[in-house]
CHARMM-style PDB file with segment names, atoms N, HN, CA, C and O in Angstrom:
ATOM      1  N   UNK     1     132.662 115.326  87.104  1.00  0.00      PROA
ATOM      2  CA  UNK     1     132.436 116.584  87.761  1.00  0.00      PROA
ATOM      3  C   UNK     1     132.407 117.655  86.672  1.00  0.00      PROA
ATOM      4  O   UNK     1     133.260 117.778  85.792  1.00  0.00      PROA
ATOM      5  N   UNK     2     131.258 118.458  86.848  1.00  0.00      PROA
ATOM      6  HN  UNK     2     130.565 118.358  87.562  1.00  0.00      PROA
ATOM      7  CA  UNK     2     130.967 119.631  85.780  1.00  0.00      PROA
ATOM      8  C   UNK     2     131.310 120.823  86.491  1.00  0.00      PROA
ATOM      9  O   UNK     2     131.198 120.815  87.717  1.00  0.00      PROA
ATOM     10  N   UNK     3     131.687 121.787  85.931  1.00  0.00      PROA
ATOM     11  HN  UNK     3     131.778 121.793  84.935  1.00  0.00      PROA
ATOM     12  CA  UNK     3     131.713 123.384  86.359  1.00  0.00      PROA
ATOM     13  C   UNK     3     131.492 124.139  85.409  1.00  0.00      PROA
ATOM     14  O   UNK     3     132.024 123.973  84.312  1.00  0.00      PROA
ATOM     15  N   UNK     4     130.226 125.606  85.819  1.00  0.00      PROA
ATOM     16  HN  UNK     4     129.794 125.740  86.711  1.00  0.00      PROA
ATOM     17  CA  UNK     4     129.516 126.060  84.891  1.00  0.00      PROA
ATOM     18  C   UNK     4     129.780 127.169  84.725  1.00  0.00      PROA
ATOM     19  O   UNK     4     128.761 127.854  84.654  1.00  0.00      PROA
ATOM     20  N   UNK     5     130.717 127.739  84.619  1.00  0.00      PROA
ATOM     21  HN  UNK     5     131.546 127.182  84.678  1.00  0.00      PROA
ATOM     22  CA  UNK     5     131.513 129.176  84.828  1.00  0.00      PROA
ATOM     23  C   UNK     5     130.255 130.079  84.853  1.00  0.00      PROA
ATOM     24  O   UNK     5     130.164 130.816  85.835  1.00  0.00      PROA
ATOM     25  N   UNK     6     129.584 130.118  84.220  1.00  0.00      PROA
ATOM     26  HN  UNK     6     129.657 129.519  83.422  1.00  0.00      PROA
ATOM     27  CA  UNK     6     127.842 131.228  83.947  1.00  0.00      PROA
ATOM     28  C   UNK     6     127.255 131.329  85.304  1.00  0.00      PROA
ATOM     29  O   UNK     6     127.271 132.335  86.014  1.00  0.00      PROA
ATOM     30  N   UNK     7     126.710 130.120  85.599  1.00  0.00      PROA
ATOM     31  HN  UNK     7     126.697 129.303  85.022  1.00  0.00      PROA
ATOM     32  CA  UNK     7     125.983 129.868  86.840  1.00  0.00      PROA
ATOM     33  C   UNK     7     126.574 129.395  87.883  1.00  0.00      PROA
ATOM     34  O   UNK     7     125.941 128.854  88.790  1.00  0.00      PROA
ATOM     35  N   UNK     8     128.040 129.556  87.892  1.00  0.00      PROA
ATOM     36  HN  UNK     8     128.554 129.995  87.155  1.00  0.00      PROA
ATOM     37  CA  UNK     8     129.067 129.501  88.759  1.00  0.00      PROA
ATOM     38  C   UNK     8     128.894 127.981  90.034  1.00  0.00      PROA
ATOM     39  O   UNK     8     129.362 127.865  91.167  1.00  0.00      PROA
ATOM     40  N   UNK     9     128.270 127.289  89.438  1.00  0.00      PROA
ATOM     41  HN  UNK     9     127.890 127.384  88.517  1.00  0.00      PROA
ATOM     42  CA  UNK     9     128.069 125.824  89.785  1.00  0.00      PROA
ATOM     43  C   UNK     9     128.928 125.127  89.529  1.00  0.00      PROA
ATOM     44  O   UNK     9     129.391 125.154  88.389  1.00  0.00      PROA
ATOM     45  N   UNK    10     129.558 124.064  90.722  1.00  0.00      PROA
ATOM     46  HN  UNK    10     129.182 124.042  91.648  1.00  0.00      PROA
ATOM     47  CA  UNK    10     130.037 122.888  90.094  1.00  0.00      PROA
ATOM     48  C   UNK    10     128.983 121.878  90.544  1.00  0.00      PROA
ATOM     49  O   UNK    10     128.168 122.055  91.450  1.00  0.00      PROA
ATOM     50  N   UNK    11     129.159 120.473  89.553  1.00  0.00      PROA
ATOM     51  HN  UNK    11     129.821 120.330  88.817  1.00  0.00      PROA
ATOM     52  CA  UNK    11     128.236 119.525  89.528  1.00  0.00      PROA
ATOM     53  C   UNK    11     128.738 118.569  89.809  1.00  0.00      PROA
ATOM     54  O   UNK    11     129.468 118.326  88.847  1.00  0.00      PROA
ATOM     55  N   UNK    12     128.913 117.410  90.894  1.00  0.00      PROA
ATOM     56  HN  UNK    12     128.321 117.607  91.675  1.00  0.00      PROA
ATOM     57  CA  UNK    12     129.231 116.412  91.407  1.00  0.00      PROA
ATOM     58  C   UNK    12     128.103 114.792  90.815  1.00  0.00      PROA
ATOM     59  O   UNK    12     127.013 114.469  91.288  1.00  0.00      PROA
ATOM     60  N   UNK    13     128.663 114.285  90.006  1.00  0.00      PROA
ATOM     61  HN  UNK    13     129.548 114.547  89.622  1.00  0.00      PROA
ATOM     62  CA  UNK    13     127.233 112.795  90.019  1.00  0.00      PROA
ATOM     63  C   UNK    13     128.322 111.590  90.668  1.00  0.00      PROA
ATOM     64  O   UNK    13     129.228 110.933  90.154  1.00  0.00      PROA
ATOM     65  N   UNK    14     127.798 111.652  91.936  1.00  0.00      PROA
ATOM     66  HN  UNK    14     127.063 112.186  92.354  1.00  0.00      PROA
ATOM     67  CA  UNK    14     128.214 110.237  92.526  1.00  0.00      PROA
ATOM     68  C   UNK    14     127.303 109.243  92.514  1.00  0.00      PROA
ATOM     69  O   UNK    14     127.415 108.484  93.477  1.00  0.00      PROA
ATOM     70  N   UNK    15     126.604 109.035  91.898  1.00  0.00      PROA
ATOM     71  HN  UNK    15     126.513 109.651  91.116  1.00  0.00      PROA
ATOM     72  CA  UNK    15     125.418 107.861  91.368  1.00  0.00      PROA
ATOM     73  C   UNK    15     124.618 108.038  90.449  1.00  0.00      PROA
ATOM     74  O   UNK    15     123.854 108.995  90.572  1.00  0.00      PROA
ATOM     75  N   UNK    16     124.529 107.293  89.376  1.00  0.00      PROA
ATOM     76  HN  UNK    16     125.150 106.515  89.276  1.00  0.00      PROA
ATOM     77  CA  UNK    16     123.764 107.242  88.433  1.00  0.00      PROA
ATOM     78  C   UNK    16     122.068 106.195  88.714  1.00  0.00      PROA
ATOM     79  O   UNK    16     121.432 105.431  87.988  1.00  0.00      PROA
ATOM     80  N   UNK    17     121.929 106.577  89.786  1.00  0.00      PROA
ATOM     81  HN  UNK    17     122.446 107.197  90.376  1.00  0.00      PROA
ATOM     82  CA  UNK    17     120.296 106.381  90.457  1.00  0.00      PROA
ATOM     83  C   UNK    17     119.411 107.649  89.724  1.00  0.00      PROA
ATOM     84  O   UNK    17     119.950 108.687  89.340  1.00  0.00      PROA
ATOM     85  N   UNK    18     118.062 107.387  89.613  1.00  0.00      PROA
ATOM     86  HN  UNK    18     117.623 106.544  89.925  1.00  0.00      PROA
ATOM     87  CA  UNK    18     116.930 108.048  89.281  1.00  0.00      PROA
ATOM     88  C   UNK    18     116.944 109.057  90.791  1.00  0.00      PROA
ATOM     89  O   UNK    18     117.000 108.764  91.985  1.00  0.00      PROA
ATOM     90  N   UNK    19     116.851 110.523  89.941  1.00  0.00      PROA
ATOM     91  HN  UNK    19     116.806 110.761  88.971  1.00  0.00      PROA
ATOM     92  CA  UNK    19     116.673 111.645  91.382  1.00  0.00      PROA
ATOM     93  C   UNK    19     115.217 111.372  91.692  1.00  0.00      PROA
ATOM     94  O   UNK    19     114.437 111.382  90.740  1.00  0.00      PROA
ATOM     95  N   UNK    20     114.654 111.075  93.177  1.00  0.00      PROA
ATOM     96  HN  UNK    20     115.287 111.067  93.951  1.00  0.00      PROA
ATOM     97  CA  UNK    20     113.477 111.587  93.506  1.00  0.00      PROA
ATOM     98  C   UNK    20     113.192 112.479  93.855  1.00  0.00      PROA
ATOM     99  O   UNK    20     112.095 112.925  93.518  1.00  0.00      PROA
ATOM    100  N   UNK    21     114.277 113.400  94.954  1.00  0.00      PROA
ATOM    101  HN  UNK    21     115.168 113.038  95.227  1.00  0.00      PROA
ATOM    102  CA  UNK    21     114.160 114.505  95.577  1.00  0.00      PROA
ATOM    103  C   UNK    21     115.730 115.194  95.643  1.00  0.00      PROA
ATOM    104  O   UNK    21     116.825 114.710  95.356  1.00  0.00      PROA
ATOM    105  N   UNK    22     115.307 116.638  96.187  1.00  0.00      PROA
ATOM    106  HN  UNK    22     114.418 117.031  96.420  1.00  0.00      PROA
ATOM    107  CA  UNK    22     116.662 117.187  95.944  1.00  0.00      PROA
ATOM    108  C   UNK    22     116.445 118.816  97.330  1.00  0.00      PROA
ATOM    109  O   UNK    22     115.870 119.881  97.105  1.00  0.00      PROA
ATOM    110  N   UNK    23     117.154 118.372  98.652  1.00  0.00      PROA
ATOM    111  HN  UNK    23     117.621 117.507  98.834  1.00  0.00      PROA
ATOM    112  CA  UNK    23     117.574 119.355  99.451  1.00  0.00      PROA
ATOM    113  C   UNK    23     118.599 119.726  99.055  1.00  0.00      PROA
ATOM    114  O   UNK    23     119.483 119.241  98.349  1.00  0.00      PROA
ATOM    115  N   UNK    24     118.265 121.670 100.117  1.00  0.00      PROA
ATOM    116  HN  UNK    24     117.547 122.065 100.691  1.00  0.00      PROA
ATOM    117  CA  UNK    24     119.343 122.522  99.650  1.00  0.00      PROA
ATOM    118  C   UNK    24     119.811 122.676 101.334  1.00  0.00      PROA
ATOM    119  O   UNK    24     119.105 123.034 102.276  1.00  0.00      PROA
ATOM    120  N   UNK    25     121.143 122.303 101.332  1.00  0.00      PROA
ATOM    121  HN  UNK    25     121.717 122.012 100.567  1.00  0.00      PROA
ATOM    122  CA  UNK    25     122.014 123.233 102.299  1.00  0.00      PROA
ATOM    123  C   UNK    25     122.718 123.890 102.490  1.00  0.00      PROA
ATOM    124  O   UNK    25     123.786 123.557 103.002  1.00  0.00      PROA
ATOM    125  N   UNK    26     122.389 125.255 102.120  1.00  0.00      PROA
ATOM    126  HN  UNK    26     121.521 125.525 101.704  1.00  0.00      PROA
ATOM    127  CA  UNK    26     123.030 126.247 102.342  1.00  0.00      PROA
ATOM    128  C   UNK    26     123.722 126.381 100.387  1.00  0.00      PROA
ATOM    129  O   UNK    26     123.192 126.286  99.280  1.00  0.00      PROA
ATOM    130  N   UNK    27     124.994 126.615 100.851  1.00  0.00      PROA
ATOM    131  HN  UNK    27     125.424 126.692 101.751  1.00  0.00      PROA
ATOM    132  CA  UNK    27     125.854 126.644  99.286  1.00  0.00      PROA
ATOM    133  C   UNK    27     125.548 124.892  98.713  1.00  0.00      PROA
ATOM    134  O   UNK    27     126.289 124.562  97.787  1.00  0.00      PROA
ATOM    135  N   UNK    28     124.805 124.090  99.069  1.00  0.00      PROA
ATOM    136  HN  UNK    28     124.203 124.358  99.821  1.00  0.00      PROA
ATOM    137  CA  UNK    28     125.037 122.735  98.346  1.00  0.00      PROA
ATOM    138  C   UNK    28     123.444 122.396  98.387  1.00  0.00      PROA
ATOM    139  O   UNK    28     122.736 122.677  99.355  1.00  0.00      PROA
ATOM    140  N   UNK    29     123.044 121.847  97.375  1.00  0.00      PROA
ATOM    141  HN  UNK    29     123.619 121.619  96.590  1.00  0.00      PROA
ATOM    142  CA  UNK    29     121.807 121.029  96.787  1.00  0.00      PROA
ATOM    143  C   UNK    29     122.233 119.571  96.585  1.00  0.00      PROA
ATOM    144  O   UNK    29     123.090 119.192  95.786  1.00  0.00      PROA
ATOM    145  N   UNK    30     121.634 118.930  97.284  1.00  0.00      PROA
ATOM    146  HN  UNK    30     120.938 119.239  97.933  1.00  0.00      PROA
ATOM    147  CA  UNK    30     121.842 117.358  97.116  1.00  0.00      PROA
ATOM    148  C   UNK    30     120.865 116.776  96.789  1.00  0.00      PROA
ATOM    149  O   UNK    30     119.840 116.817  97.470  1.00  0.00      PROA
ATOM    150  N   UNK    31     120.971 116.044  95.578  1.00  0.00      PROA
ATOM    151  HN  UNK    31     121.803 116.010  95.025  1.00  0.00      PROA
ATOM    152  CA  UNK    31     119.914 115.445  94.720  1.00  0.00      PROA
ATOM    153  C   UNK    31     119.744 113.771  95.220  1.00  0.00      PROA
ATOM    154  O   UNK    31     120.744 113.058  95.141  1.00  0.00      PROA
ATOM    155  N   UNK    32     118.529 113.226  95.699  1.00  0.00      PROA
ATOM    156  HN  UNK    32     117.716 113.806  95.764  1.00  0.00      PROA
ATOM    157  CA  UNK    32     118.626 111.729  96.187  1.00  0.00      PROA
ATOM    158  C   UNK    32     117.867 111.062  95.111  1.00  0.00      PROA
ATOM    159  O   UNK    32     117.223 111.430  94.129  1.00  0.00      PROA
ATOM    160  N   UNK    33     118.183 109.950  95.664  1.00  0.00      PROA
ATOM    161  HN  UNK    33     118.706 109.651  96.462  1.00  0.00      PROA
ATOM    162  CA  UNK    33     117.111 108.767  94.790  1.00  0.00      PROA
ATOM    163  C   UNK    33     116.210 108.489  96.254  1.00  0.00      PROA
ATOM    164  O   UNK    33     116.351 108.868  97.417  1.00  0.00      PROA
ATOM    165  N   UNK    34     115.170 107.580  95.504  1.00  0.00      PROA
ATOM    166  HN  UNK    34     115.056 107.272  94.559  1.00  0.00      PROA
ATOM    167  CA  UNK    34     114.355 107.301  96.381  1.00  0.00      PROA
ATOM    168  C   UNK    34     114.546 106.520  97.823  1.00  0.00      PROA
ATOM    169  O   UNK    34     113.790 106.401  98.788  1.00  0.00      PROA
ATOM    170  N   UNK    35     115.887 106.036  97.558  1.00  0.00      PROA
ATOM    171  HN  UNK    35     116.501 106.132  96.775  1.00  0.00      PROA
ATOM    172  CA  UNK    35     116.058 105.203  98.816  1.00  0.00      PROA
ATOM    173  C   UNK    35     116.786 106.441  99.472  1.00  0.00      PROA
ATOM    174  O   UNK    35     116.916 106.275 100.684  1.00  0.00      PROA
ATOM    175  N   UNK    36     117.204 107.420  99.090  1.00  0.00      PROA
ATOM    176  HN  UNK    36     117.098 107.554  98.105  1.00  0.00      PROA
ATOM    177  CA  UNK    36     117.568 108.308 100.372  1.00  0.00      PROA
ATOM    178  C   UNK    36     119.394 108.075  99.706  1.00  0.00      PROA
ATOM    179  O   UNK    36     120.343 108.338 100.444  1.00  0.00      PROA
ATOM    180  N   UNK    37     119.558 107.669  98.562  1.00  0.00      PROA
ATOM    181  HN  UNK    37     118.787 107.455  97.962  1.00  0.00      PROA
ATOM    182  CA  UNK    37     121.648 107.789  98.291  1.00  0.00      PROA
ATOM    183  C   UNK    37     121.635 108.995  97.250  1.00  0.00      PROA
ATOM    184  O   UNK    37     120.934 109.260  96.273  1.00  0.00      PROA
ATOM    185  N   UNK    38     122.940 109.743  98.013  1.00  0.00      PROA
ATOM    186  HN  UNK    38     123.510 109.528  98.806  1.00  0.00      PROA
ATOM    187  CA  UNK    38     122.796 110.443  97.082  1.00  0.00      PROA
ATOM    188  C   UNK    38     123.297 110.397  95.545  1.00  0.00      PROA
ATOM    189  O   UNK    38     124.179 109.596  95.236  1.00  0.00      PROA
ATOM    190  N   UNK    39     122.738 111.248  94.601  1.00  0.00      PROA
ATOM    191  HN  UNK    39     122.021 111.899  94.852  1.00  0.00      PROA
ATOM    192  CA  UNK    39     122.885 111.161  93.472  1.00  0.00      PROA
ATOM    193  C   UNK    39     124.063 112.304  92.837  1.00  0.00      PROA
ATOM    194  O   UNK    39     125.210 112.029  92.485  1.00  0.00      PROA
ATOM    195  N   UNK    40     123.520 113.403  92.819  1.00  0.00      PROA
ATOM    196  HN  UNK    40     122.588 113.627  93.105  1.00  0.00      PROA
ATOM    197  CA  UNK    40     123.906 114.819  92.296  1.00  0.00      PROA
ATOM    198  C   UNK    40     124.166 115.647  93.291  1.00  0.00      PROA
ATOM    199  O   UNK    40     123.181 116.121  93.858  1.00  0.00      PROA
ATOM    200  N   UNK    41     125.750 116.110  93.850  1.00  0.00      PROA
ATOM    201  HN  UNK    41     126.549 115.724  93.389  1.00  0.00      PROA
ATOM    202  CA  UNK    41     125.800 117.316  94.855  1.00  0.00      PROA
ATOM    203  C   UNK    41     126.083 118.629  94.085  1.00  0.00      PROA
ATOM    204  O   UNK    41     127.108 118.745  93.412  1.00  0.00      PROA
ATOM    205  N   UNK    42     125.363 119.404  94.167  1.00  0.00      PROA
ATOM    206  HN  UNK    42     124.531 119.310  94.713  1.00  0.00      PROA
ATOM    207  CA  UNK    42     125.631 120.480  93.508  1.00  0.00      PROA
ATOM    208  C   UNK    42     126.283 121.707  94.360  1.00  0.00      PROA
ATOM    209  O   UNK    42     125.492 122.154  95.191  1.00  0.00      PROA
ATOM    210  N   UNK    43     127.274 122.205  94.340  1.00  0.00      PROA
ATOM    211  HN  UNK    43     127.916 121.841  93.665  1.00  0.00      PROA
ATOM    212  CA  UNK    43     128.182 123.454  95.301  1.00  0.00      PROA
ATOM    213  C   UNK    43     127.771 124.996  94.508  1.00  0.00      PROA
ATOM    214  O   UNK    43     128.249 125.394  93.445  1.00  0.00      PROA
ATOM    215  N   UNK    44     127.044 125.499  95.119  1.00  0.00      PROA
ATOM    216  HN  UNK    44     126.656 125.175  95.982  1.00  0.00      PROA
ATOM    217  CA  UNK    44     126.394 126.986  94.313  1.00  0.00      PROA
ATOM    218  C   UNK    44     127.708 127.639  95.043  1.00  0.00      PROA
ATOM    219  O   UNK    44     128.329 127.385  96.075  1.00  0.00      PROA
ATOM    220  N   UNK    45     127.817 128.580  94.023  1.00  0.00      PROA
ATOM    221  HN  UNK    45     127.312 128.787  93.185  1.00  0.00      PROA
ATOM    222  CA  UNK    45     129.044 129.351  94.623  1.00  0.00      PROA
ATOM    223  C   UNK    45     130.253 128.977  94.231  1.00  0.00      PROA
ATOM    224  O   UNK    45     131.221 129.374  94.881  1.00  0.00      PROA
ATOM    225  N   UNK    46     130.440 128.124  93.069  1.00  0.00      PROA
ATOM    226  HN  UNK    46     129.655 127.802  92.541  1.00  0.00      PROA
ATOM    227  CA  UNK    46     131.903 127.201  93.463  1.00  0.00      PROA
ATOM    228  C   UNK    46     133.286 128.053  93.533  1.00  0.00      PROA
ATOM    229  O   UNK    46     134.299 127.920  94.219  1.00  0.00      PROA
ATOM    230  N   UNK    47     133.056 128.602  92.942  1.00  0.00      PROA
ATOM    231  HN  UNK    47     132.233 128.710  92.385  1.00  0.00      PROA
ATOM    232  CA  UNK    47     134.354 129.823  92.597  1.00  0.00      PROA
ATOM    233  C   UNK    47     135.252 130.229  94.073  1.00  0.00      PROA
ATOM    234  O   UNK    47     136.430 130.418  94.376  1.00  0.00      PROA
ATOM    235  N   UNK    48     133.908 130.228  94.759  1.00  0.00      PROA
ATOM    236  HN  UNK    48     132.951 130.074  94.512  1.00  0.00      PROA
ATOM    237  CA  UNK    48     134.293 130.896  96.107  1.00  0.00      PROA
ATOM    238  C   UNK    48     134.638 129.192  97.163  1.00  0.00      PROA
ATOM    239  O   UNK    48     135.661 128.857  97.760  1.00  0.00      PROA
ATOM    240  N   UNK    49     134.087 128.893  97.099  1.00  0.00      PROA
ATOM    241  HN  UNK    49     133.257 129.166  96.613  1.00  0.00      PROA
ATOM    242  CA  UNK    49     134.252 127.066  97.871  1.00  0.00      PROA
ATOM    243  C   UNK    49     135.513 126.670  97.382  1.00  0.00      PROA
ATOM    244  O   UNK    49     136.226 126.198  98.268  1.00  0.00      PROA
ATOM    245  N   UNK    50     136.138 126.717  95.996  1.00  0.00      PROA
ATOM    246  HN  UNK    50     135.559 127.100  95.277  1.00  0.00      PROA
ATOM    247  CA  UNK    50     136.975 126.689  95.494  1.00  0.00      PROA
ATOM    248  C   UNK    50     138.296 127.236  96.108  1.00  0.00      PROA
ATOM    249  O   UNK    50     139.376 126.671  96.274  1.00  0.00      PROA
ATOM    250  N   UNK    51     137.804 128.776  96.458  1.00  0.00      PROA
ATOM    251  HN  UNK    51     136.926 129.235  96.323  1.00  0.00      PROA
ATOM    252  CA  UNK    51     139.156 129.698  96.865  1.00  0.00      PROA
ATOM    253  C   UNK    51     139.104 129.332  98.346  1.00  0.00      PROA
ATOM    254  O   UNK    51     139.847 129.984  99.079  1.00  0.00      PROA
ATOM    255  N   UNK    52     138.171 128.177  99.020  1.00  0.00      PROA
ATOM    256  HN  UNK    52     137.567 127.647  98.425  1.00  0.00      PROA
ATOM    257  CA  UNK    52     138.180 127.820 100.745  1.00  0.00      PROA
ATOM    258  C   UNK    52     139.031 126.776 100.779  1.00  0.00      PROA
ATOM    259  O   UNK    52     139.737 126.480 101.743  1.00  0.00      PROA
ATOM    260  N   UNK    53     138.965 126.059  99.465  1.00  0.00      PROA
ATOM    261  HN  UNK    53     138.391 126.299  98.682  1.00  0.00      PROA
ATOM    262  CA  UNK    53     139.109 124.552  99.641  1.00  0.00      PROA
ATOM    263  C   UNK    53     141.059 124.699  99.279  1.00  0.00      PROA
ATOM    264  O   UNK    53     141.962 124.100  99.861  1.00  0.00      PROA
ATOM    265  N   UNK    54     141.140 125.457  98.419  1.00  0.00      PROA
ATOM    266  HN  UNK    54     140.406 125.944  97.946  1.00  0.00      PROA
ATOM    267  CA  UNK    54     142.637 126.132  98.323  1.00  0.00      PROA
ATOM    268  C   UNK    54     143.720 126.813  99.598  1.00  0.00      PROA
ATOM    269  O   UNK    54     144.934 126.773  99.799  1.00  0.00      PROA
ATOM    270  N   UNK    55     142.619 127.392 100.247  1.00  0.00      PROA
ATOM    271  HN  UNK    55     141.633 127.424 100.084  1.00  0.00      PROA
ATOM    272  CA  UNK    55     142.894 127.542 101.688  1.00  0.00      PROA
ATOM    273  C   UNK    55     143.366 126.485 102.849  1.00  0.00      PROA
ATOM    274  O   UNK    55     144.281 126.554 103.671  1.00  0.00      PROA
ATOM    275  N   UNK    56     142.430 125.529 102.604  1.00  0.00      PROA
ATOM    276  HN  UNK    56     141.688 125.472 101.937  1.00  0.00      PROA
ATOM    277  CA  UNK    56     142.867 124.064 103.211  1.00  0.00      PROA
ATOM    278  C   UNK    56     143.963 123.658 103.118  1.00  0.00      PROA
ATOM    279  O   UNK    56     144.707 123.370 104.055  1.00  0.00      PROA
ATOM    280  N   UNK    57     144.325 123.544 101.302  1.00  0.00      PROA
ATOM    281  HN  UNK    57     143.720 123.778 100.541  1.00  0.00      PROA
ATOM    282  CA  UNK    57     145.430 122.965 101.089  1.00  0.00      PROA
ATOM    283  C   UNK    57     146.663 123.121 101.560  1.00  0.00      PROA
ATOM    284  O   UNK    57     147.442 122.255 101.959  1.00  0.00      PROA
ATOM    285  N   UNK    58     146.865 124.857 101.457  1.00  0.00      PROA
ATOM    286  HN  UNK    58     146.232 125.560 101.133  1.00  0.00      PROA
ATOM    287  CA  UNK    58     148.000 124.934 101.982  1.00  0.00      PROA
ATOM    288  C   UNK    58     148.391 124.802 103.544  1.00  0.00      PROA
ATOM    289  O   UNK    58     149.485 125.095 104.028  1.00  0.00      PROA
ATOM    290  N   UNK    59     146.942 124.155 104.425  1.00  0.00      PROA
ATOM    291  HN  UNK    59     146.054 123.917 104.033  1.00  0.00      PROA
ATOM    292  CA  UNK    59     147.552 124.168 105.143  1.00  0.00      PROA
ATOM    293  C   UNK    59     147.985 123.390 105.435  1.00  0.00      PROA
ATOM    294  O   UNK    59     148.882 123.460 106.275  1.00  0.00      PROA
ATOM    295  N   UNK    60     147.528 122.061 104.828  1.00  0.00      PROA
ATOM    296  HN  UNK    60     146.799 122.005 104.145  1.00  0.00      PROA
ATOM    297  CA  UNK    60     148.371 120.795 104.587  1.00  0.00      PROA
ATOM    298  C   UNK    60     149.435 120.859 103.972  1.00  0.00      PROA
ATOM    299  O   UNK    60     149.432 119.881 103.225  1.00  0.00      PROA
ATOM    300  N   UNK    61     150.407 121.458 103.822  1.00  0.00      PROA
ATOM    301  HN  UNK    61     150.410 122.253 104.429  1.00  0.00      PROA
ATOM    302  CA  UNK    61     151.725 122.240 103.267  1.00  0.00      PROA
ATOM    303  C   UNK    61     152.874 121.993 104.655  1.00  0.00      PROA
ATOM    304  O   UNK    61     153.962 121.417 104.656  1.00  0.00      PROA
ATOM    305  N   UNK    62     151.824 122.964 106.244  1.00  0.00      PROA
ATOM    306  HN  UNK    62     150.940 123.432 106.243  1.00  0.00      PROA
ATOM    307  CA  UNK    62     152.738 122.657 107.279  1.00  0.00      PROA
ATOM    308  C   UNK    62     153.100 121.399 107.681  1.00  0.00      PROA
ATOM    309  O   UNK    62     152.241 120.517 107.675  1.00  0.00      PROA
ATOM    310  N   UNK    63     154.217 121.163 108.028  1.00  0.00      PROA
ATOM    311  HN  UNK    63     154.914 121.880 108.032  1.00  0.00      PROA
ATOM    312  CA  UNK    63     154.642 120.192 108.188  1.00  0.00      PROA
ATOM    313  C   UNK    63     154.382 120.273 110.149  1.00  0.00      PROA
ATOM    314  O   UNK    63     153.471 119.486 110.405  1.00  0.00      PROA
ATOM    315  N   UNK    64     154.675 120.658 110.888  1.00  0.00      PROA
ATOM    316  HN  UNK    64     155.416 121.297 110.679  1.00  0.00      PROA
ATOM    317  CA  UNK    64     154.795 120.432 112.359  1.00  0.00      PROA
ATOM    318  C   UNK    64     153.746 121.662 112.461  1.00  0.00      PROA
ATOM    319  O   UNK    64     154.144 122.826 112.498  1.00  0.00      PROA
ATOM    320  N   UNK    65     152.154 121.258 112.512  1.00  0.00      PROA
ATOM    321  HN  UNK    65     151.830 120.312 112.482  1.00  0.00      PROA
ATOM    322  CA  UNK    65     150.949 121.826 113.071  1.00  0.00      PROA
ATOM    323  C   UNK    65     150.685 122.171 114.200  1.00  0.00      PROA
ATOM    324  O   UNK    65     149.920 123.102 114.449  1.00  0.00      PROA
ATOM    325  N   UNK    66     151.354 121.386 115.178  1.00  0.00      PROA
ATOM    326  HN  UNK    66     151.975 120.629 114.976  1.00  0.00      PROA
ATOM    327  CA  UNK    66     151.201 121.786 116.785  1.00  0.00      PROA
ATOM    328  C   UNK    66     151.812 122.961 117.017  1.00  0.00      PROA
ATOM    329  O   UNK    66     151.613 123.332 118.173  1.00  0.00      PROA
ATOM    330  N   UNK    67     152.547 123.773 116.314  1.00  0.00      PROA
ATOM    331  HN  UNK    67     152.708 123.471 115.374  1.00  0.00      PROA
ATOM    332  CA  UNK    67     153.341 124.468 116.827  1.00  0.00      PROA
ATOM    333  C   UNK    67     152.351 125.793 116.274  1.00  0.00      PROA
ATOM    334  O   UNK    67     152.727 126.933 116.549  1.00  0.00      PROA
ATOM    335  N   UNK    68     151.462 125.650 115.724  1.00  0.00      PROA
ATOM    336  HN  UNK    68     151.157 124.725 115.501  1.00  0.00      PROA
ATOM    337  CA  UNK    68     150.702 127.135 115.769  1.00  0.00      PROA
ATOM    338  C   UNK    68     149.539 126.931 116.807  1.00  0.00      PROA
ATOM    339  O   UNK    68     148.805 126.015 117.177  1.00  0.00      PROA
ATOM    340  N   UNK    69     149.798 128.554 117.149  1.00  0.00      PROA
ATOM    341  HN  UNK    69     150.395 129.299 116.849  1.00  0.00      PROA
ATOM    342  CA  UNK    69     149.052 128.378 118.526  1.00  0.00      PROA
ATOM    343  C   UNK    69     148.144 129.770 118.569  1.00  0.00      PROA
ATOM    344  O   UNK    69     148.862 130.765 118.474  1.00  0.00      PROA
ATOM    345  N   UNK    70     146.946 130.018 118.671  1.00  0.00      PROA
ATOM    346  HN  UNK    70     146.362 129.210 118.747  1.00  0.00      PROA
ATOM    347  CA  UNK    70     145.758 130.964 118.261  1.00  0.00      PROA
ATOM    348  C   UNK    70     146.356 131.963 119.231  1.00  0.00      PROA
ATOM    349  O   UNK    70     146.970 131.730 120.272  1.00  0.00      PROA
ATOM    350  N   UNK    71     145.970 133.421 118.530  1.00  0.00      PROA
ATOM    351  HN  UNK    71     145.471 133.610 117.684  1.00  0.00      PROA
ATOM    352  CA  UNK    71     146.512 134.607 118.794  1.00  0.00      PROA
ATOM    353  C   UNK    71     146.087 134.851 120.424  1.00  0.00      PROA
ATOM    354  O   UNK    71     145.172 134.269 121.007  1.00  0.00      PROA
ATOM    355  N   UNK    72     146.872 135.727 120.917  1.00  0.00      PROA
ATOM    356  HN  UNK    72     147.616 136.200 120.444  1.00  0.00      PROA
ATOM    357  CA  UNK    72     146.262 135.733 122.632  1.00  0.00      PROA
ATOM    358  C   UNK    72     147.023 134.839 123.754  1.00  0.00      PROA
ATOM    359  O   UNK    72     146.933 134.894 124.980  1.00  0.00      PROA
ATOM    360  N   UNK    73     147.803 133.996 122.917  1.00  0.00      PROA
ATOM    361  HN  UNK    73     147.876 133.951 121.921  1.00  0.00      PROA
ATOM    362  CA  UNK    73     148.279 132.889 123.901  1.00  0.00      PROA
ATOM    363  C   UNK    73     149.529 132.822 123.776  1.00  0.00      PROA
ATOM    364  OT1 UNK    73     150.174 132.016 124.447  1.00  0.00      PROA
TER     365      UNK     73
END
């Protein structure tokens, strides 16, 4: 895994297959080989995906989850 502080990319190679093609969704570009596996996921933005994915974590921190309950209720 690469990260490009400049172009604020990180670079994922989960296969060392020949790219044929390469969709973009949204913050992510996924690079395939010809049979359709992917090769290269690329996360535009990472900095910020980064500060989401940090977000996650802690919420795997709580220990007893059921007990939060969305505002209003």
């Amino acid at each position: 895994m690469l990260y490009d502080p400049e172009a604020n990319i990180l670079c994922w190679e989960v296969s060392r297959d020949n790219i044929s093609k390469a969709k973009n969704f949204g913050s992510f570009i996924i690079h395939f080989s010809k049979t359709g596996k992917p090769v290269i996921i690329e996360i535009l933005d990472a900095s910020s995906f980064i500060g989401q994915f940090e977000k996650i974590k802690k919420l795997k921190d709580i220990k007893d989850i059921k007990r939060i309950v969305p505002a209003g209720n």
